[in-house]
C-alpha positions as CSV (number, residue, x, y, z in Angstrom):
1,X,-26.5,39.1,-15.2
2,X,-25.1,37.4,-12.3
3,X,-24.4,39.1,-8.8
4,X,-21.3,38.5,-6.9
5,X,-24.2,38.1,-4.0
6,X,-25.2,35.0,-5.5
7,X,-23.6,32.2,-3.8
8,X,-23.6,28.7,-2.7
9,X,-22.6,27.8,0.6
10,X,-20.8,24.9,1.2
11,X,-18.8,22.5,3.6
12,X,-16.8,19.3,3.0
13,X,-16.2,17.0,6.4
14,X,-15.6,13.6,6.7
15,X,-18.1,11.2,8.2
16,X,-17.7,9.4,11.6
17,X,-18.4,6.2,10.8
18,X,-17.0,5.2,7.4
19,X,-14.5,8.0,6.6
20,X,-15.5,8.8,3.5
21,X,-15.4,12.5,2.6
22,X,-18.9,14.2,2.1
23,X,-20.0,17.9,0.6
24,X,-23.1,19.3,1.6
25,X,-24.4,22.6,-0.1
26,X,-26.2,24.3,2.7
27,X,-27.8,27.0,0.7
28,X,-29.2,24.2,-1.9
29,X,-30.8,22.0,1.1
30,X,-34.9,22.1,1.0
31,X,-36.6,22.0,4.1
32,X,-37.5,18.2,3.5
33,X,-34.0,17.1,4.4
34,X,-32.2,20.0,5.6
35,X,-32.2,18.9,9.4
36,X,-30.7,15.7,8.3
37,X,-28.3,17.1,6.3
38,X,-27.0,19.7,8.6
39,X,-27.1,17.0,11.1
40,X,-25.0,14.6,9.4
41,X,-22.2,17.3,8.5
42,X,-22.1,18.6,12.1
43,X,-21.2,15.2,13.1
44,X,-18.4,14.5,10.8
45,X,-14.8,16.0,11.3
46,X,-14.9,19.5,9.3
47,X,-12.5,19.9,6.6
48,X,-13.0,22.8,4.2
49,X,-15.8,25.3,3.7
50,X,-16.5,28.1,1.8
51,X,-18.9,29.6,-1.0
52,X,-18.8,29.3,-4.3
53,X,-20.7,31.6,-6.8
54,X,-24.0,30.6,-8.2
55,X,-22.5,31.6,-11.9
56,X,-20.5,28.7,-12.6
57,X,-21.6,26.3,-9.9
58,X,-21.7,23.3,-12.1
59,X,-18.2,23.4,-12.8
60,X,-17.8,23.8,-9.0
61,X,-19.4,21.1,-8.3
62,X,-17.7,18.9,-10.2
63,X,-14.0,20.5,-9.1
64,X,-15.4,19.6,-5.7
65,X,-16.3,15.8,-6.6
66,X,-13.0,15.4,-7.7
67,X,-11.8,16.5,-4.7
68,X,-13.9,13.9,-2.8
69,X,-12.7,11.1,-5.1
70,X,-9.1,12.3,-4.4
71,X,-9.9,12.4,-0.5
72,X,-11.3,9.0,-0.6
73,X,-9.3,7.2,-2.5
74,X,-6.5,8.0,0.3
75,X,-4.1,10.8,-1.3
76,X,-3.1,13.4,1.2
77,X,-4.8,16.9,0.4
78,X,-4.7,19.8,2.8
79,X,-7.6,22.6,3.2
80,X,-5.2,24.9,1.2
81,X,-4.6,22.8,-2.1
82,X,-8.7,22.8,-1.5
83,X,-9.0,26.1,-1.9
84,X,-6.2,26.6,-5.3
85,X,-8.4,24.3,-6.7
86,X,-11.8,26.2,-6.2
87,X,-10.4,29.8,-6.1
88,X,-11.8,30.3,-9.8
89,X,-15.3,29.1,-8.4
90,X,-15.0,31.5,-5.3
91,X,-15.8,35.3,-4.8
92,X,-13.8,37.8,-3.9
């Protein structure tokens, strides 16, 4: 059984240098590249972050690539059509 406790933290920014739209799933990170990772994210321009429930990740996961594929292809998405999208992924 899965507890509404179990969650995955998350933030999507966009990089400095290239643009490109990123996600990095801090609760996920091992401690191998975790610096890195949180260094790279604080860098970028912070767009949308959140938590989405371990139950039903994968699905998550792949709602959030989307997202990034939609970001960096160039359509227009705000932080709140972000959020519609995942609100099935996200606890209450």
């Amino acid at each position: 059984m899965a507890f509404e406790s179990e969650k995955v933290m998350f933030e999507i920014y966009r990089e400095p240098y290239q643009g490109r739209y990123k996600v990095v799933y801090f609760t996920e990170l091992q401690d191998h590249n975790k610096e890195f990772e949180i260094s790279r994210a604080m860098a970028g321009d912070h767009f949308f972050d959140g938590f989405i429930r371990n139950y039903q990740k994968d699905e998550a996961k792949q709602t959030i690539n989307q997202l990034l594929e939609r970001l960096n292809s160039g359509e227009s998405l705000d932080p709140s059509q972000v959020e519609s999208a995942l609100k099935p992924f996200m606890p209450a």
